[in-house]
C-alpha positions in Angstrom: 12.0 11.8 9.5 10.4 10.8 6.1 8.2 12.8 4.0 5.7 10.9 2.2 4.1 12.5 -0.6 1.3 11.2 -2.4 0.9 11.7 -6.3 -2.2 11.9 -8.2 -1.3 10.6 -11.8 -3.1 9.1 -15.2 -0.8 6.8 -17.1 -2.6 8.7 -20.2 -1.6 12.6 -19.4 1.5 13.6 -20.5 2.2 16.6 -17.7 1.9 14.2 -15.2 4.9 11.9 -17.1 7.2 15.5 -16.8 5.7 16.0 -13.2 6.6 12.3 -12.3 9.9 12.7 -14.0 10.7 15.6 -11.5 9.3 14.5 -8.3 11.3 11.0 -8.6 14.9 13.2 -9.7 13.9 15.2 -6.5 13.6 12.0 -4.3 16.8 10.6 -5.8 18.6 13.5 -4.2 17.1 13.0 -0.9 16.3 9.4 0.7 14.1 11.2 3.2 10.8 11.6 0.2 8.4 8.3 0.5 6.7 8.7 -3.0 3.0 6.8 -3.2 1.7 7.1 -6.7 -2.5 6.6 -7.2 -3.3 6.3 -10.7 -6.8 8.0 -10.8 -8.5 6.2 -13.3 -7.4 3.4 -11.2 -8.7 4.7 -8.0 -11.5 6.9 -8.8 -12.9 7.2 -5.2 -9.9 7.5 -3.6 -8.9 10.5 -6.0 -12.6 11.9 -5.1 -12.3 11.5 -1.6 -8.9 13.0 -1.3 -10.1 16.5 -3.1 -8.0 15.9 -6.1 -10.2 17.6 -9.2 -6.6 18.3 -11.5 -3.8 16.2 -12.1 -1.1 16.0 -11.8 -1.2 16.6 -8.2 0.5 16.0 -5.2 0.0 15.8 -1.8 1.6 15.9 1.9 -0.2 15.6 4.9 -3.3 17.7 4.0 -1.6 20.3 1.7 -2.0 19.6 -2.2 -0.3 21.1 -5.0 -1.7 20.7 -8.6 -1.5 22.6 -11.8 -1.5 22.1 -15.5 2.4 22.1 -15.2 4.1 21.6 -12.0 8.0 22.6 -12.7 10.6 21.2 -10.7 11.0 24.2 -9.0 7.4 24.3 -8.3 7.9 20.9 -6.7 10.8 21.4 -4.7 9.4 25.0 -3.2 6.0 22.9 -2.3 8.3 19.6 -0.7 10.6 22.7 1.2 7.2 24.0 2.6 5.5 21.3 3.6 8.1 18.7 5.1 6.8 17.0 8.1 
């Protein structure tokens, strides 16, 4: 079964380039991680209506993670947790 994760990004912030960076190495590895990236200055509303308020963040099912740096580690540990 697939695990889609949805991340919250700005093409202008440069943490959520290194958060990018990581979550796409992690889904590399494993075929199993759907990625969905939402550009929020793209999609204001949806980024609103979603709860987002930092980026980057990221999101599966109704859990989010965000953080002014998300590791890799952070990452994996919140993919491990949360894999439907």
């Amino acid at each position: 079964m697939n695990t889609r994760i949805t991340f919250y990004r700005s093409n202008l912030c440069p943490r959520c380039h290194i958060a990018g960076r990581h979550l796409r190495e992690l889904a590399a590895a494993d075929p199993s991680l759907e990625i969905e990236e939402v550009d929020i200055l793209l999609s204001p509303r949806r980024t609103w209506r979603d709860g987002i308020r930092m980026i980057p963040a990221m999101r599966i099912g109704n859990r989010t993670i965000s953080g002014v740096f998300l590791g890799k580690d952070a990452i994996a540990g919140f993919i491990a947790r949360n894999r439907s």
